[in-house]
MIPANU-231171 format. One record per residue (C-alpha): residue in one letter; x, y, z. Coordinates in pm, 1 decimal, decimal comma. Example, Ala and Ser with C-alpha at 12.3 -4.5 7.8 and 13.67 -1.06 7.14 Angstrom:
// MIPANU-231171
<atom r="a" xx="1230,0" yy="-450,0" zz="780,0"/>
<atom r="s" xx="1367,0" yy="-106,0" zz="714,0"/>
// end
This chain:
// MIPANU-231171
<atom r="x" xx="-719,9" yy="1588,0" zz="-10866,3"/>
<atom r="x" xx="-771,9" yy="1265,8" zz="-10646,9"/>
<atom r="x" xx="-1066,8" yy="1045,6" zz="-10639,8"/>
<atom r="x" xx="-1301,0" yy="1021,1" zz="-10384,1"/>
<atom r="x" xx="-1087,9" yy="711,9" zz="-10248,7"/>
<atom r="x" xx="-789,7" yy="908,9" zz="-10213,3"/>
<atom r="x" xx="-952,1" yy="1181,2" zz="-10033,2"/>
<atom r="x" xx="-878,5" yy="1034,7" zz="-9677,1"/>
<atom r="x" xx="-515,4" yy="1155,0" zz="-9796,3"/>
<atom r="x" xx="-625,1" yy="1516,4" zz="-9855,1"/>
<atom r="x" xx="-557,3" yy="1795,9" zz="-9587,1"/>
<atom r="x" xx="-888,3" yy="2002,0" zz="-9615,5"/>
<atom r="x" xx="-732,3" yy="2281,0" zz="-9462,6"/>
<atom r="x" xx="-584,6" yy="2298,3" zz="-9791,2"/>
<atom r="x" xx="-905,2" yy="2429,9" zz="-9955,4"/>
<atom r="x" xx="-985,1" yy="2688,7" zz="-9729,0"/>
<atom r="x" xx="-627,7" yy="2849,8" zz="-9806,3"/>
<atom r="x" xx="-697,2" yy="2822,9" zz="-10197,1"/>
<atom r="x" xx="-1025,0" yy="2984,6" zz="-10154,9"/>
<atom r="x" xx="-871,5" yy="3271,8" zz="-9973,8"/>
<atom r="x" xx="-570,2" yy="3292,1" zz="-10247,4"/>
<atom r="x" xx="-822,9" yy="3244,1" zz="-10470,4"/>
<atom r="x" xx="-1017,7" yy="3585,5" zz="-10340,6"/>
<atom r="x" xx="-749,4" yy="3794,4" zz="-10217,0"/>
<atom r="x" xx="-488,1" yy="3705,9" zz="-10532,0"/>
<atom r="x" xx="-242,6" yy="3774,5" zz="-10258,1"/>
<atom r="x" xx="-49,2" yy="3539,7" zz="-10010,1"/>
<atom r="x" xx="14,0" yy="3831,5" zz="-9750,2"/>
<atom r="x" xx="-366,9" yy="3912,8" zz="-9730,3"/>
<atom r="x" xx="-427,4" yy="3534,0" zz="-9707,2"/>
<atom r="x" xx="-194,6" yy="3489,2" zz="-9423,0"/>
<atom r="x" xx="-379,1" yy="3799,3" zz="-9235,4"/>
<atom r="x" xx="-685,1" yy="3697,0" zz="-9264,4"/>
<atom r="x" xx="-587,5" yy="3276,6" zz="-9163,3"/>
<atom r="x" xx="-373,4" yy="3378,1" zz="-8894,6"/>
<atom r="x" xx="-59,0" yy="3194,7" zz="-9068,0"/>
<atom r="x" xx="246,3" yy="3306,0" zz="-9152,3"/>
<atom r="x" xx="312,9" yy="3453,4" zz="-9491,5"/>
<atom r="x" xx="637,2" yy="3112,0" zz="-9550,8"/>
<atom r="x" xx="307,4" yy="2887,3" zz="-9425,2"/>
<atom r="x" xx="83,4" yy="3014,4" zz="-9721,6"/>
<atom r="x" xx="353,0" yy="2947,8" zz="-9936,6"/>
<atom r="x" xx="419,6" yy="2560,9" zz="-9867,7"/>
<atom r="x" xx="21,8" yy="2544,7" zz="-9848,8"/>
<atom r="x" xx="26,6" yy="2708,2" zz="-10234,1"/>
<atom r="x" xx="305,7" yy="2453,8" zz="-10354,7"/>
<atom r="x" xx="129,1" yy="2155,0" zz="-10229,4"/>
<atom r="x" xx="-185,4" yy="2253,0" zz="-10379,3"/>
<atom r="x" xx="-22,1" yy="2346,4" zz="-10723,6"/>
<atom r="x" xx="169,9" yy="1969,4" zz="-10658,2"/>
<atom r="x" xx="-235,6" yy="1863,7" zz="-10596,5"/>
<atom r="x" xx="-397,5" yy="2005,7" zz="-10826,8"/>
<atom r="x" xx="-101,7" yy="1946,2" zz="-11131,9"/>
<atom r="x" xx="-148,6" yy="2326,0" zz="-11185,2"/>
<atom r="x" xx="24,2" yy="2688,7" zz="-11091,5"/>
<atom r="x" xx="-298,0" yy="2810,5" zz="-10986,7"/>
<atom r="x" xx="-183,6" yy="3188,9" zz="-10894,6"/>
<atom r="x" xx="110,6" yy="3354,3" zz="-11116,0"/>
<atom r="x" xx="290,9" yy="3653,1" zz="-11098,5"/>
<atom r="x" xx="206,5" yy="3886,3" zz="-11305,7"/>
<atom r="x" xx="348,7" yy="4232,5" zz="-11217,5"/>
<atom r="x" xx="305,9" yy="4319,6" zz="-10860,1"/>
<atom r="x" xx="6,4" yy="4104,6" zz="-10838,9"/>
<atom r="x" xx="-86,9" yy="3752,1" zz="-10886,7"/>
<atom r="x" xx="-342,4" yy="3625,1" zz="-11140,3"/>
<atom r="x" xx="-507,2" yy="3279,9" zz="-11120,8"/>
<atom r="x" xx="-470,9" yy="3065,2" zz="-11357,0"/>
<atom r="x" xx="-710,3" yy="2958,6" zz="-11633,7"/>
<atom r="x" xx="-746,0" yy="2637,2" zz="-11384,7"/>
<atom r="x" xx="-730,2" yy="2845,2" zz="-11139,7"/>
<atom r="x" xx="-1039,7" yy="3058,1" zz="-11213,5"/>
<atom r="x" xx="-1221,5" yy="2715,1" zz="-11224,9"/>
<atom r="x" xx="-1170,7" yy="2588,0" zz="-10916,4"/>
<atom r="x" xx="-1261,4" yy="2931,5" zz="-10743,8"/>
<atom r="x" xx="-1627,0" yy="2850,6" zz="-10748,1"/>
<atom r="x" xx="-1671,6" yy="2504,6" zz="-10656,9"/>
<atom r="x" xx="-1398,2" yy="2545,8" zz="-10374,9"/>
<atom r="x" xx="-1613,3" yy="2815,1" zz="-10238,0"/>
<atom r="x" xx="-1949,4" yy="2593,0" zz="-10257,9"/>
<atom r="x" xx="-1781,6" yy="2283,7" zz="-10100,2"/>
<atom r="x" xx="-1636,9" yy="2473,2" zz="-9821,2"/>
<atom r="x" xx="-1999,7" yy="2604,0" zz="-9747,1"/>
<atom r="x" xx="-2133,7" yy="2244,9" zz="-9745,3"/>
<atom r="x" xx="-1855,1" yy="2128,5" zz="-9538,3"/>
<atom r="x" xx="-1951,8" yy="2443,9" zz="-9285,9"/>
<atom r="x" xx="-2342,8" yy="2333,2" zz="-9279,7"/>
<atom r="x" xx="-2206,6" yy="1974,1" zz="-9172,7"/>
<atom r="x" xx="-2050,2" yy="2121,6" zz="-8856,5"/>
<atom r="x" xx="-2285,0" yy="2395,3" zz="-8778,4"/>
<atom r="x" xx="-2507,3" yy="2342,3" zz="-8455,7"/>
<atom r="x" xx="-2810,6" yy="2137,6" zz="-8497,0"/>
<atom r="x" xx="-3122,9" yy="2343,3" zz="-8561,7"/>
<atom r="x" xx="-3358,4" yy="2380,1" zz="-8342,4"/>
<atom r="x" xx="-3683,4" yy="2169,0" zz="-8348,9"/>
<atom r="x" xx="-3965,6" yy="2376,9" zz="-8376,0"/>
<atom r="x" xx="-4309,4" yy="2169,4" zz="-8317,2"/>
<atom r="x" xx="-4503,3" yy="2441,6" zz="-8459,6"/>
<atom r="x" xx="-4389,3" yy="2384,7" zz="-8792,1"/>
<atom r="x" xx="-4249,8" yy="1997,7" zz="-8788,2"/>
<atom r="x" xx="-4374,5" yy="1770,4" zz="-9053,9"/>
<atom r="x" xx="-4260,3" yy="1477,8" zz="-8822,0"/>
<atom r="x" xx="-4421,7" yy="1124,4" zz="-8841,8"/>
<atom r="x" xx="-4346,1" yy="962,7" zz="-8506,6"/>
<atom r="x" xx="-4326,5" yy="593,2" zz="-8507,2"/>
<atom r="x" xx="-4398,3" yy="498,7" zz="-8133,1"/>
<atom r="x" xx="-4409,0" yy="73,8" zz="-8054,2"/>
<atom r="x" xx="-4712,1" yy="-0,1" zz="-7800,8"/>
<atom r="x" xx="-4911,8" yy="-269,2" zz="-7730,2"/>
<atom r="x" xx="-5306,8" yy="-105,0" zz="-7721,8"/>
<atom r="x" xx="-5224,5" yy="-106,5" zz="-7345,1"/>
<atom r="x" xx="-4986,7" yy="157,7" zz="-7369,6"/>
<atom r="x" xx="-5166,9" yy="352,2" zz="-7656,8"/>
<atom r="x" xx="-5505,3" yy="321,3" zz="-7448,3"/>
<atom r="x" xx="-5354,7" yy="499,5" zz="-7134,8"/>
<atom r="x" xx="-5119,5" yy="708,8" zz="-7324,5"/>
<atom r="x" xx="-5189,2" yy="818,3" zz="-7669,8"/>
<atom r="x" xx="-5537,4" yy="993,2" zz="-7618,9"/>
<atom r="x" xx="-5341,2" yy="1223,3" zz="-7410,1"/>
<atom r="x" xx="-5044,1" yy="1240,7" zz="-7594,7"/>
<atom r="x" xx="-5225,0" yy="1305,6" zz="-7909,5"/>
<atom r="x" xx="-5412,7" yy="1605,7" zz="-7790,9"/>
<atom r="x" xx="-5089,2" yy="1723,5" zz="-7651,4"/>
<atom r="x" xx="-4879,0" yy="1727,3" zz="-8004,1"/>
<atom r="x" xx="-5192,9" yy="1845,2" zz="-8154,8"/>
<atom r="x" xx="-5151,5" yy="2171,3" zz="-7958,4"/>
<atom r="x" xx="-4800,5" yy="2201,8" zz="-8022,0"/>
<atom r="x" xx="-4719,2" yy="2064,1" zz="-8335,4"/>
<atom r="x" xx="-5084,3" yy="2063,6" zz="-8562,9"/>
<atom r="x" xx="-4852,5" yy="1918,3" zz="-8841,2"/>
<atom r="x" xx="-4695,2" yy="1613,8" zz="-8680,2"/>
<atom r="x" xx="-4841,8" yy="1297,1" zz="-8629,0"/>
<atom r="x" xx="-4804,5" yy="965,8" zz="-8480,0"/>
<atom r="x" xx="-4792,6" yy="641,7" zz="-8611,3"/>
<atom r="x" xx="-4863,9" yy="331,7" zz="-8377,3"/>
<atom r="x" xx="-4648,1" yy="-0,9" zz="-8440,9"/>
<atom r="x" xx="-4700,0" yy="-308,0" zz="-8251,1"/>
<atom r="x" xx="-4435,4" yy="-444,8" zz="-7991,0"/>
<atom r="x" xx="-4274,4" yy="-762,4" zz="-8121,1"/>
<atom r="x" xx="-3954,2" yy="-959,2" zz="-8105,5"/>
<atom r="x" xx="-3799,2" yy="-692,8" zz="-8432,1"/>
<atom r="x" xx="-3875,6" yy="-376,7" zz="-8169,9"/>
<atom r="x" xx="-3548,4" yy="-356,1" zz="-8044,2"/>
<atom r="x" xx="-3334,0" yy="-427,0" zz="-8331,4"/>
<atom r="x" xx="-3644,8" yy="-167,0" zz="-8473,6"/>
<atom r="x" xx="-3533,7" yy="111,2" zz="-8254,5"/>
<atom r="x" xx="-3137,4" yy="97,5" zz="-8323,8"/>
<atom r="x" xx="-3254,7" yy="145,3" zz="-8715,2"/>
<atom r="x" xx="-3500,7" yy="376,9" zz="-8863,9"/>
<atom r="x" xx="-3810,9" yy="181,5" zz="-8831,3"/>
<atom r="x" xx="-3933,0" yy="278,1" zz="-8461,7"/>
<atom r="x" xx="-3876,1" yy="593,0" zz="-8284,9"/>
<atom r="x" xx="-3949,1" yy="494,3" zz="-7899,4"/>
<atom r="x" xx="-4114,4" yy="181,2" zz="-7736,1"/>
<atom r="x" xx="-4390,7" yy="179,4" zz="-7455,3"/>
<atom r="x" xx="-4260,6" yy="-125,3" zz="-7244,4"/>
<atom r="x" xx="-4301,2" yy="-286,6" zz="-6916,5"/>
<atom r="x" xx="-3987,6" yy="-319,3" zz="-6672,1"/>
<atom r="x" xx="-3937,1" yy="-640,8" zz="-6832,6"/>
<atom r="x" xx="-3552,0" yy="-673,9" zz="-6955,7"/>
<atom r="x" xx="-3441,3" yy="-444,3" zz="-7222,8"/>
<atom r="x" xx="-3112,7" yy="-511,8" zz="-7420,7"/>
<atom r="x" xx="-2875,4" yy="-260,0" zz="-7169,6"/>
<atom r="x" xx="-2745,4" yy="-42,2" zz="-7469,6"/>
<atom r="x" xx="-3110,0" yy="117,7" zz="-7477,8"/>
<atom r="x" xx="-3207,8" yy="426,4" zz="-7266,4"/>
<atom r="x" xx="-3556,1" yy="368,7" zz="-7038,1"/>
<atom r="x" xx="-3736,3" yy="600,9" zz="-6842,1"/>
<atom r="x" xx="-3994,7" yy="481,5" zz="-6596,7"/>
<atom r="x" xx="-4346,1" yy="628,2" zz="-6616,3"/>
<atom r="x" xx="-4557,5" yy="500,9" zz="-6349,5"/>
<atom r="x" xx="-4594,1" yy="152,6" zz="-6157,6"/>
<atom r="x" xx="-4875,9" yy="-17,3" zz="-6238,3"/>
<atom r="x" xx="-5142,5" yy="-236,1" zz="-6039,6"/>
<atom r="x" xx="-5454,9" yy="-511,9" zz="-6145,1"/>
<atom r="x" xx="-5784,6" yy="-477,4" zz="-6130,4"/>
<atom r="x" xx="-6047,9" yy="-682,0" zz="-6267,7"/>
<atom r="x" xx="-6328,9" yy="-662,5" zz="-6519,5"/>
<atom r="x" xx="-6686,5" yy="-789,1" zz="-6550,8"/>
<atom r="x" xx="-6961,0" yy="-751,5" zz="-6732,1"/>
<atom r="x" xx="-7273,4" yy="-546,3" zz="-6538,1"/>
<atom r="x" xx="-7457,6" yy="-829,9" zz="-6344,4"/>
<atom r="x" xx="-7183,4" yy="-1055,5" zz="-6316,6"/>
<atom r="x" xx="-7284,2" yy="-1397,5" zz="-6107,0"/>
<atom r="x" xx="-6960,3" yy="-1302,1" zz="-5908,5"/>
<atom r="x" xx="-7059,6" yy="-962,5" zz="-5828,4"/>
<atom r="x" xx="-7322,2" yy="-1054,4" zz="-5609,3"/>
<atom r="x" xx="-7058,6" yy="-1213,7" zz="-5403,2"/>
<atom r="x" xx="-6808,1" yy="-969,6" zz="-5416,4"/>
<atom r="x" xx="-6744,2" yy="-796,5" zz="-5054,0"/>
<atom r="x" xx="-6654,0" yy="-422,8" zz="-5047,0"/>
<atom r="x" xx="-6552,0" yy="-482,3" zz="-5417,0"/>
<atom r="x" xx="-6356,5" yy="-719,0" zz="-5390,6"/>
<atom r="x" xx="-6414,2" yy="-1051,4" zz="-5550,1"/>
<atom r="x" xx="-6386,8" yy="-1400,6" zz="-5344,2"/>
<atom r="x" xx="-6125,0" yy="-1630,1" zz="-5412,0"/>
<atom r="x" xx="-6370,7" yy="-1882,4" zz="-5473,8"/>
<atom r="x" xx="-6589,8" yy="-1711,8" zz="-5754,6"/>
<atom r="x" xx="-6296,8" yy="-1624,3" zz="-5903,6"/>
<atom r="x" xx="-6101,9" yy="-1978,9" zz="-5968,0"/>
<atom r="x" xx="-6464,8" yy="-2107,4" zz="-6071,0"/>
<atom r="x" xx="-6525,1" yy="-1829,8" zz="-6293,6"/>
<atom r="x" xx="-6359,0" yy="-1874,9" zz="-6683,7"/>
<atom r="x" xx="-6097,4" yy="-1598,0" zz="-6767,6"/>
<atom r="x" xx="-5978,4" yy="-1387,3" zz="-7044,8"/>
<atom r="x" xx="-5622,2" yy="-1360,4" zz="-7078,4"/>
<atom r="x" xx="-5442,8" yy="-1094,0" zz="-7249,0"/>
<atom r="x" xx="-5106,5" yy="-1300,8" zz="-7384,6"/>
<atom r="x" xx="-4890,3" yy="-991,6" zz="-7609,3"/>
<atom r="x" xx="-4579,5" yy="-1243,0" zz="-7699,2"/>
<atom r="x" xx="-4641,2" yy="-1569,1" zz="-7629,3"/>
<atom r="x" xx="-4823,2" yy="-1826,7" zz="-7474,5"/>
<atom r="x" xx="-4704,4" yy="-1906,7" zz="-7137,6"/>
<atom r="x" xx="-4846,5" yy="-1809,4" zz="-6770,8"/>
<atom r="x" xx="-4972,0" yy="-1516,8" zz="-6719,6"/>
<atom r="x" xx="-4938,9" yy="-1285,5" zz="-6302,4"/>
<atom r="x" xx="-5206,9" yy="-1376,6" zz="-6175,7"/>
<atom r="x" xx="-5175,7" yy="-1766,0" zz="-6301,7"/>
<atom r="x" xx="-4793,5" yy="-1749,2" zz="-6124,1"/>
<atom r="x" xx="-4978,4" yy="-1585,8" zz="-5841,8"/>
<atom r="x" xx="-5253,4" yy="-1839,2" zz="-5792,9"/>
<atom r="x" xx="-4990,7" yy="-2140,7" zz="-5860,0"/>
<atom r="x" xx="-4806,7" yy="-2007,0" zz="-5533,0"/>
<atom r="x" xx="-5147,9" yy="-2038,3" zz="-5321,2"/>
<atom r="x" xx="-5162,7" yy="-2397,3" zz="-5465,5"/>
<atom r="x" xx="-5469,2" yy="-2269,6" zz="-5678,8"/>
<atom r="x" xx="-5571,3" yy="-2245,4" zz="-6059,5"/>
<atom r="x" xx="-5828,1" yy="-2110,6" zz="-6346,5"/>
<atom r="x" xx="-5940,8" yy="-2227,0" zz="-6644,0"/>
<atom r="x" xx="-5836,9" yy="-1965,4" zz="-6935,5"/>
<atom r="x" xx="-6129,8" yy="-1959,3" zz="-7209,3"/>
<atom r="x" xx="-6012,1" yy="-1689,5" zz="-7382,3"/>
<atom r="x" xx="-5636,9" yy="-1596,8" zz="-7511,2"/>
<atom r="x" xx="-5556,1" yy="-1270,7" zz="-7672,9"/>
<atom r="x" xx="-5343,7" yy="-1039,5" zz="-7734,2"/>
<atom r="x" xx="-5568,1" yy="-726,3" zz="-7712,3"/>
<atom r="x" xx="-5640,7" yy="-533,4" zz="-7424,9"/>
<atom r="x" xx="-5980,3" yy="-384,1" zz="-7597,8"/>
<atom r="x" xx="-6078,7" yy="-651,1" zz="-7750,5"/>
<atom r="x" xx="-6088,0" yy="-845,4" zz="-7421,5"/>
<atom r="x" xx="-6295,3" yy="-588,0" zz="-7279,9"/>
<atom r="x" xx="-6546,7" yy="-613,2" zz="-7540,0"/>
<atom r="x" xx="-6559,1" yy="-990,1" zz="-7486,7"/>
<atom r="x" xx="-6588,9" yy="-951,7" zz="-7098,7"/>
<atom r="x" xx="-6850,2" yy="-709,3" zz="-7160,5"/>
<atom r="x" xx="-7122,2" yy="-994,1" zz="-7344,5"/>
<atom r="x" xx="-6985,3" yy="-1305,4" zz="-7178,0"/>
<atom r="x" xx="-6907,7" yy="-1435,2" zz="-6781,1"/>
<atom r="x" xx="-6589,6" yy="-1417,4" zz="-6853,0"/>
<atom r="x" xx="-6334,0" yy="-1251,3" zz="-6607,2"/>
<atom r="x" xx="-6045,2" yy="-1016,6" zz="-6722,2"/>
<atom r="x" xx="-5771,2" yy="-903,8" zz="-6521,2"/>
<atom r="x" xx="-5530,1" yy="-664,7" zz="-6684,1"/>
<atom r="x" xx="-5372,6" yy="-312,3" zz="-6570,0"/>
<atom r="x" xx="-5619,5" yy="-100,2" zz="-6338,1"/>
<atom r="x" xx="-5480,1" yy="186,9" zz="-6601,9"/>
<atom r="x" xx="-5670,7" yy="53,0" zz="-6870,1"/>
<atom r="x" xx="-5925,2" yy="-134,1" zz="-6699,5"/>
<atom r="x" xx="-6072,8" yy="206,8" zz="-6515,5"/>
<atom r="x" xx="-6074,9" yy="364,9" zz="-6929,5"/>
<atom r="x" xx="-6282,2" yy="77,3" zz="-7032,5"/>
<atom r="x" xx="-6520,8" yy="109,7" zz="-6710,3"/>
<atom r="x" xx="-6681,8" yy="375,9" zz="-6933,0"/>
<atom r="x" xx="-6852,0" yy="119,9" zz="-7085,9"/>
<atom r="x" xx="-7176,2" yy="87,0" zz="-6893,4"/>
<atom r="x" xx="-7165,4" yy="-284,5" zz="-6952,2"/>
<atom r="x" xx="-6847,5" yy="-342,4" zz="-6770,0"/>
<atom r="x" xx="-6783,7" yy="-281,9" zz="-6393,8"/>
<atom r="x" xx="-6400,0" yy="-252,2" zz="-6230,1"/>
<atom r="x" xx="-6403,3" yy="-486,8" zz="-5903,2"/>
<atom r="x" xx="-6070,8" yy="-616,2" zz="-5734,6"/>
<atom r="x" xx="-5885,6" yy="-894,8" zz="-5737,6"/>
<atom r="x" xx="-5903,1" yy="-1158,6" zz="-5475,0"/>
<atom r="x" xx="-5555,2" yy="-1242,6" zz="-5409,5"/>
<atom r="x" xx="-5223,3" yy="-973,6" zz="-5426,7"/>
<atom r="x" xx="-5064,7" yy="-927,5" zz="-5780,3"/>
<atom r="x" xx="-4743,7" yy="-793,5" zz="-5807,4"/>
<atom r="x" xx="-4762,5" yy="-453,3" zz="-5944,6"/>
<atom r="x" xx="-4493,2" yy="-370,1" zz="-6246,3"/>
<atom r="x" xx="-4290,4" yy="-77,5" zz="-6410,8"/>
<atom r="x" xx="-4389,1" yy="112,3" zz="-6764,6"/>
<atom r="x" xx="-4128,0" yy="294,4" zz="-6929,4"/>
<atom r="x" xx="-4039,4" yy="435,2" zz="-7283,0"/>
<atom r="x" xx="-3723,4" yy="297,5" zz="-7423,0"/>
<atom r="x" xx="-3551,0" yy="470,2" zz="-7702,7"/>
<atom r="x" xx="-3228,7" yy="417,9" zz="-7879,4"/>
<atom r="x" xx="-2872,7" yy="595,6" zz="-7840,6"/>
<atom r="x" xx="-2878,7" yy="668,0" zz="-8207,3"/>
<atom r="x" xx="-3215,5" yy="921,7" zz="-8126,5"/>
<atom r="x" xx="-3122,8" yy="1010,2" zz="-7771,9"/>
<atom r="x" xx="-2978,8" yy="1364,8" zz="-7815,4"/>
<atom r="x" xx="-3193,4" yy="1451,8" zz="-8067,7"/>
<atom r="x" xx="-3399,0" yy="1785,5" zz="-8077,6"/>
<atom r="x" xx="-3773,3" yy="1616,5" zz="-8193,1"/>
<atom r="x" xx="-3717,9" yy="1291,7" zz="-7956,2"/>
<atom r="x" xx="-3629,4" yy="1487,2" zz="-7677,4"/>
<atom r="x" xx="-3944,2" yy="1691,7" zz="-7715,7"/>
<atom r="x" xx="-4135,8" yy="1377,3" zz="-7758,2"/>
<atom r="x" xx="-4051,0" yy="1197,5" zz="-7473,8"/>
<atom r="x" xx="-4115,7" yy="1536,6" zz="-7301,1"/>
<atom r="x" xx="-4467,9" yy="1542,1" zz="-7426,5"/>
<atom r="x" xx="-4538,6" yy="1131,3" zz="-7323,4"/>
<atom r="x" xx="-4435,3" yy="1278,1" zz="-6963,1"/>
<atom r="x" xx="-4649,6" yy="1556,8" zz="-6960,3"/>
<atom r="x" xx="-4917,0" yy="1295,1" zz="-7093,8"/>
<atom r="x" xx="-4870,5" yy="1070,6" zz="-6796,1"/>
<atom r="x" xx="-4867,2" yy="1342,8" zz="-6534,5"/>
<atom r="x" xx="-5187,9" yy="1478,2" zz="-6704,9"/>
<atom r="x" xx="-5307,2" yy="1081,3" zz="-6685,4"/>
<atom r="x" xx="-5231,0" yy="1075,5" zz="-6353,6"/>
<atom r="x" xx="-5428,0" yy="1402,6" zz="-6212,9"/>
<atom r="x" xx="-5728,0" yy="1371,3" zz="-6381,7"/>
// end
């Protein structure tokens, strides 16, 4: 018998025709029930008695006996052909109500702050067993999500490597936060802050990969203008508690900023000058993309967003 090197020289097809000899003891009723000729079952029995070193099926009478070797093989041919037919049968059907699943979804807190409080009642109604498991976006996500380590990634429409699948979510706009008696309130007008209060106010800015200019500091830079950053960090909720017990101005996704207005110490005012809005998307890897349980994921984070987006 080969060895598992010299497999990639084995006709397979082989092994379903010495299973059948094997059962029927008979090379008409094997080519009847193959579909091959009866001299076609013959060459397949002499290369597999050349294969196997072995007769395999004798005459013995009008019939044919296997074999002592024969006999052997009869049972682990039959068990390797089944394996081999669970390898090609369909993919089974994901069914939430019973998955185990862990998904591994890369976010800032941005992304799980707008997303995951629906998305987590939403798989808890559909699949009570699953979970979700929150990794933080870093230079390793995208290499991450070609291996095993990260499901999906929550991302902006910055530049993903092109071999990666996106789908938009929603486009997103600033707004600012301040604490509940603000200086700069009082001079806001119809909610908007002044230019002025806000380049003389200090700022919070929420920096996830580096530490370079933020928007609105690109924005203000065009208008020949600047502000003084007091604060760098690279959490959305921890800014919010900091703008909430300081003077300290934060300007980050309205998304987020309206969930943290529930704090009664914060209030949502806008900007003074126009920010560019921006893209979110998921992004998910080839290897996952026709997959039963990712598919019904990324069905879920839409339903999430829609949900987001009507309440």
């Amino acid at each position: 018998m080969p060895s598992d090197e010299n497999l990639y020289g084995v006709d397979l097809n082989l092994l379903v025709v010495l299973r059948t000899l094997l059962e029927t003891r008979s090379v008409t009723k094997t080519a009847q029930q193959s579909g091959m000729s009866q001299p076609a079952v013959s060459r397949a029995l002499a290369r597999l008695r050349e294969l196997f070193g072995d007769a395999l099926l004798v005459k013995a009478g009008t019939v044919m006996r296997p074999t002592a070797r024969g006999s052997q093989l009869l049972e682990p041919v039959q068990k390797a052909l089944a394996g081999v037919a669970d390898v090609l049968a369909a993919r089974p059907a994901f069914d939430p109500a019973r998955s185990e699943r862990v998904f591994r979804i890369a976010t800032t807190d941005y992304g799980a702050t707008v997303i995951l409080p629906r998305l987590a009642g939403l798989i808890g109604a559909e699949a009570p067993k699953a979970s979700v498991e929150i990794v933080p976006v870093g230079g390793q996500t995208f290499k991450d999500l070609g291996e095993t380590n990260v499901d999906l990634a929550l991302y902006s429409d910055n530049p993903v490597p092109p071999h990666l699948h996106t789908r938009d979510l929603f486009r997103e706009t600033f707004a600012c936060l301040l604490r509940a008696g603000h200086p700069a309130l009082g001079g806001a007008e119809r909610g908007r802050l002044t230019l002025a209060d806000y380049v003389a106010a200090s700022h919070i800015l929420v920096s996830i990969v580096g530490g370079g200019p933020g928007t609105v500091d690109n924005a203000l830079a065009l208008i020949g203008r600047s502000r003084h950053i007091a604060v760098r960090i690279p959490y959305f909720a921890t800014a919010a508690l900091v703008a909430a017990s300081s003077d300290l101005v934060l300007t980050i996704p309205r998304r987020a900023a309206e969930n943290f207005s529930d704090d009664s110490r914060l209030r949502v005012v806008e900007p003074p000058l126009e920010l560019p809005n921006f893209g979110y998307r998921m992004v998910w890897h080839e290897r996952v993309h026709a997959e039963p349980d990712h598919a019904w994921l990324r069905r879920q984070i839409l339903r999430a967003v829609r949900l987001e987006e009507t309440t």
